[in-house]
ZADREN-28363 format. One line per 3 residues: for each residue x, y, z of C-alpha. Coordinates in Angstrom, 1 decimal, padded with zeros to 4 digits. Example, Ala and Ser with C-alpha at 12.3 -4.5 7.8 and 13.67 -1.06 7.14 Angstrom:
012.3:-004.5:007.8 ~ 013.7:-001.1:007.1
This chain:
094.3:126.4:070.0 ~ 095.0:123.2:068.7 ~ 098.2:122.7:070.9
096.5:123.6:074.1 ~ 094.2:120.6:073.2 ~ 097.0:118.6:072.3
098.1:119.4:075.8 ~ 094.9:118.6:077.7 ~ 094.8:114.7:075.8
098.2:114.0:077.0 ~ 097.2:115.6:080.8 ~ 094.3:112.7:080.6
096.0:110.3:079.2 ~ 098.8:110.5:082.2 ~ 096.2:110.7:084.5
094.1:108.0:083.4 ~ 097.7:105.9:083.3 ~ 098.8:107.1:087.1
095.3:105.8:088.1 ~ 095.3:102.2:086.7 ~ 099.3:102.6:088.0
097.9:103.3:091.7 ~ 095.2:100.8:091.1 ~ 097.2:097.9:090.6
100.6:098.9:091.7 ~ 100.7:100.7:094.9 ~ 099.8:098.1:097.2
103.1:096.2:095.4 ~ 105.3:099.5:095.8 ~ 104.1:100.1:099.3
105.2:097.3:100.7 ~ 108.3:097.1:099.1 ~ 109.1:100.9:099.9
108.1:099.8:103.4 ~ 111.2:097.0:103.3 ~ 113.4:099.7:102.0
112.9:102.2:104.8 ~ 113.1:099.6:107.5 ~ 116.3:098.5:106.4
118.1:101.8:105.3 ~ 116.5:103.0:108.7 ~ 118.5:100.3:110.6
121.5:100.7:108.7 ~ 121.7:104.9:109.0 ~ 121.1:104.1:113.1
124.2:101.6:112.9 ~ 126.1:103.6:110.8 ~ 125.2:106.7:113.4
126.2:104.8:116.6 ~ 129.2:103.7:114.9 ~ 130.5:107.3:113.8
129.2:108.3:117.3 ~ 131.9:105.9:119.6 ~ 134.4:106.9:116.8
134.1:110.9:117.1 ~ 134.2:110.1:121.3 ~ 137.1:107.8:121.2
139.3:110.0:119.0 ~ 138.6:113.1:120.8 ~ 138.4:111.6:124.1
141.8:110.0:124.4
C-alpha cells in the first residue's frame, strides 16, 4: 500500500510541474518550435527538388 501512494505523490507532483511548465513555457516553446518547422520545412522541399532534377538527369540522359 505504501508504494502505491508513493506512486500517486510523484504522479501529482509531475503533474503539478508539467502545468506551471505549460503555464509559463509553452508560449516560449511554441514559437520557437514554430521557427524550427518553417525552416526544416524549407530545407526538406530544397533538399527534395534537388534530389528530384538529380534522379531525372541521371536517368534521363
Amino acid at each position: 500500500m505504501r508504494q502505491v501512494t508513493d506512486l500517486r505523490l510523484w504522479a501529482i507532483l509531475f503533474l503539478i510541474i508539467s502545468v506551471i511548465a505549460a503555464v509559463f513555457g509553452f508560449v516560449l516553446i511554441v514559437g520557437i518550435m514554430a521557427v524550427v518547422a518553417r525552416v526544416l520545412f524549407f530545407l526538406f522541399a530544397v533538399l527534395f527538388v534537388l534530389f528530384l532534377v538529380r534522379h531525372y538527369l541521371r536517368h534521363h540522359r
